[in-house]
NUTOR-884460 format. One record per atom (N, C-alpha, C, CB): x negated, z, y. Coordinates in steps of 0.1 Angstrom, whole numbers, plus 5000, padded with zeros to 4 digits. Atoms other than C-alpha are relative to their C-alpha. Glycine has a CB too. Layout:
<pts>
XZY...
</pts>
This chain:
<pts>
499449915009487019024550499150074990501149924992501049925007483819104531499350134999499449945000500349884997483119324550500350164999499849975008499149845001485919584549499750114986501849954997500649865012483819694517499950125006498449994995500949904992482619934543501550125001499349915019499149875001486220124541499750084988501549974998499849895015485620234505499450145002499049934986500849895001483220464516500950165010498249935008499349894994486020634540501050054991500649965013499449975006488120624510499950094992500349944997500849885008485720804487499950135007498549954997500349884998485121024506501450125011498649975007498849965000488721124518501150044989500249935005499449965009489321144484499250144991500249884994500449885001486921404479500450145009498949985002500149904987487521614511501550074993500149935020498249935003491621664498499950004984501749865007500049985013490521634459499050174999499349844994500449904998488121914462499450115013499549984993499949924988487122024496499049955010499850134997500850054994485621934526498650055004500649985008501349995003482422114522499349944989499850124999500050135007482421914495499349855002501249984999500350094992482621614510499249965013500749975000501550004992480021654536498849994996499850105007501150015007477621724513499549924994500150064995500150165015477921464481500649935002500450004985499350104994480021224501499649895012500950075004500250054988479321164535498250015005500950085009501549994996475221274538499549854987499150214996500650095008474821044506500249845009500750024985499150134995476920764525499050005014502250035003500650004989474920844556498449974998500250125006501150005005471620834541499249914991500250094995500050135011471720534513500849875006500950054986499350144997473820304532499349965013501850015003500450074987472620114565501250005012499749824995499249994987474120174598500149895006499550085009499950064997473419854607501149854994499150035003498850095001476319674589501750045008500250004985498449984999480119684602500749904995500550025013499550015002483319644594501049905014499950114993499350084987484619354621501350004997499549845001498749985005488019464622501049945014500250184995499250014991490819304648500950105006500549934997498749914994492219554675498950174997501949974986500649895000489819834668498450034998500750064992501650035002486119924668499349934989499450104999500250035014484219814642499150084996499749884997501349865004482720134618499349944995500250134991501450035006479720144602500550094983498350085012499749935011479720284564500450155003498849984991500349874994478320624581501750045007498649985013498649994995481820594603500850024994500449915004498850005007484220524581500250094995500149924993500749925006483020774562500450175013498249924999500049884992482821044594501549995001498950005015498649954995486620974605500950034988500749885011499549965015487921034566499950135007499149954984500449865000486321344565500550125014498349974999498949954988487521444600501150044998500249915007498649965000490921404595500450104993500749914997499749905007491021604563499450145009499249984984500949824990488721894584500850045004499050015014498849974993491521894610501450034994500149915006498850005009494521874584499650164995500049874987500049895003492822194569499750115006499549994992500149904993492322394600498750055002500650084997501449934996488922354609499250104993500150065011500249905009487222554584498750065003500149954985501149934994484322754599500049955008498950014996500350004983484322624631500050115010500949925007499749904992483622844658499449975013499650114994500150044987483322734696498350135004501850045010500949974993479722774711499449955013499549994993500750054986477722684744499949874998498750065004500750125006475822394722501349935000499150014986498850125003479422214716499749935014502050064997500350054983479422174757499049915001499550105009501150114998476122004755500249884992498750054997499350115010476921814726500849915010501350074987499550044993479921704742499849935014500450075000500850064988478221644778498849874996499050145006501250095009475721414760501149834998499550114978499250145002478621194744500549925009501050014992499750064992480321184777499349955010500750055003500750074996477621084793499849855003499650034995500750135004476420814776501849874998498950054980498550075000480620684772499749985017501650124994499850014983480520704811499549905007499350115007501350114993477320534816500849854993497850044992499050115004479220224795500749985006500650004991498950024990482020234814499849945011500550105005500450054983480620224850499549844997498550115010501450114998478019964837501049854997498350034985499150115006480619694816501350004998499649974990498649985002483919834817500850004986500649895008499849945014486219944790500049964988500750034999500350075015486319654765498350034995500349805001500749955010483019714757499750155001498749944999500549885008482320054760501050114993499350085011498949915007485420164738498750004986502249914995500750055016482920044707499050135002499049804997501349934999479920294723500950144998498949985016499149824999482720624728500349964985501850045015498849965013484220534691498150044992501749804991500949975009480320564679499550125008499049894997500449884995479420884702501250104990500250005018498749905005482821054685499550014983501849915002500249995018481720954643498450005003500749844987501750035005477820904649499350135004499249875008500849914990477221204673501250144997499949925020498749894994480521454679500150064985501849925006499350005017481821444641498650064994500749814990501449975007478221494622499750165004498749895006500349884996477421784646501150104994500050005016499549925005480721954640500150044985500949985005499849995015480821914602498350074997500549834991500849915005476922044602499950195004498849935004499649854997477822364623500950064997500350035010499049945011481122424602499750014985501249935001499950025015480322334566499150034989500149874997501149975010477222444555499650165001498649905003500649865005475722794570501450104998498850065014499549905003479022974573500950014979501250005015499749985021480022904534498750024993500749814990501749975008476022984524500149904989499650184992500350165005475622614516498449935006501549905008501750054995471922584532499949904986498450165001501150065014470222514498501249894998499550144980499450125006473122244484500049905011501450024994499950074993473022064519498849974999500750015010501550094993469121994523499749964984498350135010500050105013469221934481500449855006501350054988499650144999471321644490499349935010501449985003501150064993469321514515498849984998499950045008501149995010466221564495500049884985500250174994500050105012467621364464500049865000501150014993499550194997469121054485498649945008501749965014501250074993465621014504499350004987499250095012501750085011463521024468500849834995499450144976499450175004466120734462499749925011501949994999500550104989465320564498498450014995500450075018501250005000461720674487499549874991499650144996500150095008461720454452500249845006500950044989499850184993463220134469499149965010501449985009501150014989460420204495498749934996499750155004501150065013457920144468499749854997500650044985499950165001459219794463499849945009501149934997499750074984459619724500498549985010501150135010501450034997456119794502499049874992499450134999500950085007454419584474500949895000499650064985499050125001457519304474499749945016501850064996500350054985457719284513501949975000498649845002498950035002461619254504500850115001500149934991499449885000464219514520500949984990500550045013498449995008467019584490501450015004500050094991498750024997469319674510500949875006500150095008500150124993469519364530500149874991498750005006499750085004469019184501501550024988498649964995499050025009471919334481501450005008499950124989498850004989474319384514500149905007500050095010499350064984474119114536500849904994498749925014499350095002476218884515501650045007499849964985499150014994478819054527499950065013500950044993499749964985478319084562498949905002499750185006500550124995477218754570499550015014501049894999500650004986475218704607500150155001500949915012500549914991474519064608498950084991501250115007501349935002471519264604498249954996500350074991501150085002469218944603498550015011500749845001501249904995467319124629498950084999500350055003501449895007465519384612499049924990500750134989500250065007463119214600498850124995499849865005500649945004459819334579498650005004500349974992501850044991456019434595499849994995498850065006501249995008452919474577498950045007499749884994500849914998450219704581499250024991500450085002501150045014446819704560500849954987499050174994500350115010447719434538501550044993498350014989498649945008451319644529501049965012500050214996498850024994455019594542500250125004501249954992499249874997456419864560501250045001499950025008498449995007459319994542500950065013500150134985498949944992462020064560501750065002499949925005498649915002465020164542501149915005500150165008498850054995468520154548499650025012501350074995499649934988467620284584499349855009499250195003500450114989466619904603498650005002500750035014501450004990463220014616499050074989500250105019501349945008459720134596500350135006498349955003499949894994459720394624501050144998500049965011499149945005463120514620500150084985500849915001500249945012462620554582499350105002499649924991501249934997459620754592500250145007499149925009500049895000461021004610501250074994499950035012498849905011464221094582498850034990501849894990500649985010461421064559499050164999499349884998500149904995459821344579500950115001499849975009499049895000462621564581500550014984501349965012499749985013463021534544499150084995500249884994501249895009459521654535500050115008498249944999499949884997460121944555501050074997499850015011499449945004463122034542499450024989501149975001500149975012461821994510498650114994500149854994501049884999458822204518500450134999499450005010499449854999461122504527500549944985501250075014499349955016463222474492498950044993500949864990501349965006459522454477499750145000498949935006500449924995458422744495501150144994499949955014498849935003462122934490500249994982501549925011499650005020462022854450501349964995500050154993498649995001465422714452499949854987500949985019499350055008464922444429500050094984499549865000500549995013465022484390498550004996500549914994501850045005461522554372500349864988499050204987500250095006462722304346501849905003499350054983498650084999465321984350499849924994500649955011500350085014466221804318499549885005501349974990500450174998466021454338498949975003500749935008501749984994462021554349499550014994499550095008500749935014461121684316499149884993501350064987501450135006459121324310498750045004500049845006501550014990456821404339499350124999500350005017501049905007453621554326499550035015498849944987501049914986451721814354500450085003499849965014499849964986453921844377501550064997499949875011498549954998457322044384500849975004500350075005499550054992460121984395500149995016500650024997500150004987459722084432499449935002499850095006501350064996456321954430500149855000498750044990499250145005458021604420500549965010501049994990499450064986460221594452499349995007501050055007501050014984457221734477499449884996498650145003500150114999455721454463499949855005500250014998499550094999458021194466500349995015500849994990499449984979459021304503498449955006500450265008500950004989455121294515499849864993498850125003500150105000455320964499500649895007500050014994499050074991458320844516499349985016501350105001500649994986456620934549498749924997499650175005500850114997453520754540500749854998498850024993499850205002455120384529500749995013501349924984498950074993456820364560498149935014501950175008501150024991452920344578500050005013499349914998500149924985454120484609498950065007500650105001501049934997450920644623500750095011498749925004499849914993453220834649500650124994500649965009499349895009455420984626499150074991501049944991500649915004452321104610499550145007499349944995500549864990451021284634501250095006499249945014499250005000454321394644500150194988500549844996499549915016454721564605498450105002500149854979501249955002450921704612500250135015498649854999499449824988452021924646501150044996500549985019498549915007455221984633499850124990501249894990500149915008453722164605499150175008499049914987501049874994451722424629501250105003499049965017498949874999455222614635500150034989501449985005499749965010455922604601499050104993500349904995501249915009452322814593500450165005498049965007499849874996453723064617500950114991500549995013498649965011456723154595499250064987501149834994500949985015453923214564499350115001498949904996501149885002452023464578501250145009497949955011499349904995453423814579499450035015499950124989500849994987451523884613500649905010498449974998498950164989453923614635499249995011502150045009500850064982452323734670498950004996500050105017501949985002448623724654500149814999499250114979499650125006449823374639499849905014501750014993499050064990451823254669498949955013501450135006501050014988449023344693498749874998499350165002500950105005446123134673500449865001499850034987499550164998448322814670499849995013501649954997499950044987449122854705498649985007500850085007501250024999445122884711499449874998499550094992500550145006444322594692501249875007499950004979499550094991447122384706499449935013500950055002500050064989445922404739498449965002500550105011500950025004442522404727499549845000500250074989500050115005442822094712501049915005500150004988499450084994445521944728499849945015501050054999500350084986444621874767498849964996500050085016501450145001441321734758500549884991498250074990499850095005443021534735501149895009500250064988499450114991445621394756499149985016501650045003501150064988442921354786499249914991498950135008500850115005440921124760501249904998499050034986498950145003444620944751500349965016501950064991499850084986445220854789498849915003500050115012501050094998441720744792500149874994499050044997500150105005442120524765501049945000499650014990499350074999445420404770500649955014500550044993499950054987445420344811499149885005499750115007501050094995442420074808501049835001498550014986498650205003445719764802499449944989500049825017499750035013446219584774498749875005501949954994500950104999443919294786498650074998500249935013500950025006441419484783499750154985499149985012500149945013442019674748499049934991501550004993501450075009439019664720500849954988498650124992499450095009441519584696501750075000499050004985498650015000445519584684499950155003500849944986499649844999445620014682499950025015498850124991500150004986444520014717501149965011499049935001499350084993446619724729501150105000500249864995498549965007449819884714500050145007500150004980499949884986448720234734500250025015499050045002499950014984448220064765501449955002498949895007498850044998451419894763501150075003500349964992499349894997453420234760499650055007500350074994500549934989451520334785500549945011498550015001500050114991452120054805501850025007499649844991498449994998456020074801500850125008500650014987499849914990456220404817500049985015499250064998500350034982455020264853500749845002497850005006499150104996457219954851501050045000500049894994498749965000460120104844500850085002500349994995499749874991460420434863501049955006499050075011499850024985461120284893501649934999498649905009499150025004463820064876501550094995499549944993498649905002465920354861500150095010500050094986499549934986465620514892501649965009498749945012498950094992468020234906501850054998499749834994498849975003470520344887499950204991500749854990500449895006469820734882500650074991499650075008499349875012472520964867500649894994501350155006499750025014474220694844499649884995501350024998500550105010471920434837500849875004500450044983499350104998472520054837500849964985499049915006498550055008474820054806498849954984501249825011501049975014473120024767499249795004501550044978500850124999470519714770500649935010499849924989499550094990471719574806498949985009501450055007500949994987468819694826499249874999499050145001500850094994466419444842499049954986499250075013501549995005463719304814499249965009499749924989500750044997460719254824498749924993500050085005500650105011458419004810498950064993499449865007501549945006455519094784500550144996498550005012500249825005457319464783501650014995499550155017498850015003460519364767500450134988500249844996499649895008460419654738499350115003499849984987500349874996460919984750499750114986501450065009500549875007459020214726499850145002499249994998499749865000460120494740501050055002499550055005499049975005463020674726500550095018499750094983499649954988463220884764500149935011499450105004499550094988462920624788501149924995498949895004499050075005465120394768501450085006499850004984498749935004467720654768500150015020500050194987499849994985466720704808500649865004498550055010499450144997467320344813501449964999499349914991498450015006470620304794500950075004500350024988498549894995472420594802500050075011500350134991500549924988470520804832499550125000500850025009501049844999469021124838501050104994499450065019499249895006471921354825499749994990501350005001500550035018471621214789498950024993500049894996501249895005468121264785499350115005499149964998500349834996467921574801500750104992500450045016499149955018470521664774499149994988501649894995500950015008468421524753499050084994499849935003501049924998465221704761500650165000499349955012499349884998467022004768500550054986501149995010499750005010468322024736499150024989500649924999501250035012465121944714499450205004498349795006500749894994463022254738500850124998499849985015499849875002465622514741500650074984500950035011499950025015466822454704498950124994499649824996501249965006463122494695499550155003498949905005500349885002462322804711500950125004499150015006498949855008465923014701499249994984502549944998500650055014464622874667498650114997499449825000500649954998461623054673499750135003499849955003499549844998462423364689500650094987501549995011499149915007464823434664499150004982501849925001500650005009462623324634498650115002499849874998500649894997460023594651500350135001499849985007499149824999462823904655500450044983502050015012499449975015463723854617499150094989500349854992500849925010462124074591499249894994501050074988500950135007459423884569500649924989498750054993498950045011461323644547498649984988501249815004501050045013459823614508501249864997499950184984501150015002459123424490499149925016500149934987500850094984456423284525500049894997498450035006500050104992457023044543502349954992498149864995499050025006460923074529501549985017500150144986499250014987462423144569500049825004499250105014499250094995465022844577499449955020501750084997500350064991464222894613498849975008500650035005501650054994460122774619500449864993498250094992499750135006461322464596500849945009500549994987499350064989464122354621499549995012501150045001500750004991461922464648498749865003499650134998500750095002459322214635500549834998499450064991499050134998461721954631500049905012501450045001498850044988463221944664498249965008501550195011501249994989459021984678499649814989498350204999500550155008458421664652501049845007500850044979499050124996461721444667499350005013501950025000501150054990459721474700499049904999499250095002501250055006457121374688499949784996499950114984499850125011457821094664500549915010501250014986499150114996460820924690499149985018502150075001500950054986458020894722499549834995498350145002500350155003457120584701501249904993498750004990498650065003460420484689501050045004500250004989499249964992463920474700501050084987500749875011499049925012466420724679501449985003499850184999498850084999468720504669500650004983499549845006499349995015471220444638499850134994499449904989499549855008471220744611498850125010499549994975501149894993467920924631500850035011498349955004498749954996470520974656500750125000500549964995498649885011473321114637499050114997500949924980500549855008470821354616499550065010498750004987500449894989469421474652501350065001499449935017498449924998473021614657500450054989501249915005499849945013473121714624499350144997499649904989500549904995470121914631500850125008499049955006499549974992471222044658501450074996500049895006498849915005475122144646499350104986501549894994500949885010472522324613499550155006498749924996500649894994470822534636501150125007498949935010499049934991473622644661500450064988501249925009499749895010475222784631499150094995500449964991500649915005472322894617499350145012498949914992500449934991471323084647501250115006499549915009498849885000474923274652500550014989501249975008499249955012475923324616499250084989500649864992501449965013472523384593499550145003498449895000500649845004472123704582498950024990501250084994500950005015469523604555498849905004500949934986501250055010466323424543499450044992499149975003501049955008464523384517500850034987499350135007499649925006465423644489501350095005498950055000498649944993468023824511501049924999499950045015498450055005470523554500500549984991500549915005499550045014472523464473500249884998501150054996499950135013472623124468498749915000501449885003501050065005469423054461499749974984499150085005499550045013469422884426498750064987500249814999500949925011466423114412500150164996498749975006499649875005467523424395498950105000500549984987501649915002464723754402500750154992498950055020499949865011464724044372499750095015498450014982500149884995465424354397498750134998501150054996500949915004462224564399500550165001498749985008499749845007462624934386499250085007499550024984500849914988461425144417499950114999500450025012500249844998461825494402498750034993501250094993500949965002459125684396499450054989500050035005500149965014459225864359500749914990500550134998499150125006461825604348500550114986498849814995499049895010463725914328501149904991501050135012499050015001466625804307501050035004500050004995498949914999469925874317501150014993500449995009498849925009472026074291500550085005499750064989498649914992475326264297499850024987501649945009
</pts>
């Protein structure tokens, strides 16, 4: 019964959606609830799934959506994939263990995946809600950031230690690394890695607001902190977040991801566009021809742990092809397939998903991240030059989606990294059929500009 805490959060936030509105409650409701709470508790309920905070939370908010007629929704291609994705991965459950368990995987494809997407492609770009949705996501990660702080010098997760009393036998799993001589925080989100890549997608939102001027120059509750600004306070705290989690993939990750984002800065796009792409390839096949070398020699004989831990994901690739082969388009069902000894954790977020579900799902998957990335691109290239630079929405989402590559080749994207991929994802679709703006060309950017005076004698005008 302790657990049913976990309704409050569908309550709250059902009492926002019909108290003031369900853009509303997507925003300061359900991203906070998604973002601050842990996915890995539920709500063990007789006779029906059991949600997660994030859940409870998504089917509230739902219902009000639907009660009020879908409020910006508008049917695109991407729903289809969306859609194809969930049924998928519901399918692959089915065939593999039949319907008692995979009602629990379809009721979390519908609130973790389906719901998220539609409420980011309805609720934010067509009401010109950009800037208040990546605020809130910006504020609740410097709050995951601070607890991060502790999690590093303590070695003690808070959430865990302030939740698990009521949700006895669950989440005793996650436990805590360590990495030069520190803990690796890990947040509400289960895993270091996981934290690592929201914490990533935070400092890049919070780079564009930076960039776009959207916060306040002064905020009374900042006004202690000598230097620095307020923006300069969150970029901060975001590239801090990303380091306590001592991911080294997710750094690198946040370090190519930023090469789209340079393009977006410089007025010159194809001068830009062409150089990265120069130096990419430049620097990239020699570099992954020295990462094969060094990670094809096997773990036996690695010079030390960085090595081992390369060869290992290296390793997992050629054991376990041949395995998800067996069962190709839907997978042997979520953790059913074969282990194999010594290579029992799949660190990688695309085989995993080939294993479990089959080749449709992450070819949705992939498909999704690539053609995402370069509409994102295209269209952040045909747009006029946004001010203030580096203020264009779509090289930041573009760099995202090239960052969740990145980042989930060494981890699997699971719990809230997930959801916010589909969150992405329903952000962009909208933002790519609705946005008529960046930058300066919109209005709800929260920094007011004195109108410059373009005429030329600047006459008075008396009648």
């Amino acid at each position: 019964m302790l657990s049913f805490i976990i309704y409050l959060a569908g309550i709250w936030t059902y009492r926002v959606a019909q108290g003031q509105s369900v853009q509303k409650a997507f925003i300061y409701a359900y991203m906070p609830i998604l973002l601050l709470l842990p996915d890995y508790f539920q709500a063990v309920t007789p006779g029906i799934p059991d949600p997660t905070f994030s859940q409870a939370s998504s089917v509230a908010l739902f219902a009000v959506f639907i009660m009020k007629g879908s409020p910006g929704y508008r049917f695109s291609y991407t729903d289809v994939v969306v859609v194809v994705y969930a049924l998928s991965v519901s399918i692959s459950q089915y065939l593999a263990l039949g319907y008692s368990d995979a009602q629990n995987l379809m009721f979390n494809e519908l609130t973790s995946v389906l719901f998220p997407y539609i409420f980011a492609k309805s609720l934010v770009e067509p009401f010109n809600l950009r800037y208040d949705f990546v605020k809130s996501v910006v504020l609740c990660l410097c709050v995951v950031f601070i607890c991060n702080v502790y999690e590093n010098k303590m070695g003690i997760n808070l959430w865990q230690l302030l939740l698990a009393r009521f949700f006895p036998g669950q989440g005793s799993g996650w436990i805590t690394t360590f990495r030069f001589g520190l803990a690796r925080a890990s947040g509400p989100y289960g895993h270091c890695l996981v934290d690592g890549v929201i914490m990533a997608v935070g400092y890049r939102f919070q780079r564009w607001l930076q960039w776009s001027e959207a916060w306040p120059v002064k905020i009374k509750q900042l006004a202690w902190v000598p230097w620095f600004s307020p923006t300069q306070v969150f970029t901060l705290m975001m590239l801090g977040g990303v380091l306590s989690t001592l991911g080294k993939g997710q750094w690198l990750a946040g370090i190519i991801g930023a090469a789209l984002v340079i393009i977006g800065r410089f007025k010159n796009r194809g001068l830009a566009m062409t150089v990265v792409l120069i130096v990419m390839v430049a620097v990239g096949i020699p570099a992954l021809g020295a990462f094969l070398n060094y990670a094809s020699v096997g773990r036996a004989n690695a010079l030390d742990a960085n090595q081992e831990t390369a060869c290992y994901r290296y390793e997992l690739i050629e054991i376990y092809m041949e395995i998800a082969a067996e069962h190709l388009w839907f997978g042997w069902g979520l953790m059913h397939f074969p282990d194999v000894p010594g290579a029992e954790s799949i660190d990688n977020n695309f085989l995993l998903v080939y294993l479990n579900h089959g080749i449709i799902a992450v070819s949705v998957i992939l498909g999704i991240i690539f053609v995402m990335m370069v509409r994102l691109i295209r269209h952040g290239m045909a747009q006029p030059f946004a001010e203030p630079r580096g203020s264009s929405l779509a090289f930041t989402l573009a760099a995202i989606y090239l960052m969740y590559f990145i980042a989930t080749a060494t981890v699997a994207m699971m719990l809230q990294s997930c959801t916010m991929f589909f969150i992405i994802t329903g952000l962009s679709d909208a933002y790519l059929r609705t946005s008529t703006w960046d930058g300066d060309q919109g209005n709800s950017n929260s920094k007011t500009k004195t109108p410059i005076d373009a005429r030329l004698f600047k006459f008075r005008k008396v009648i």
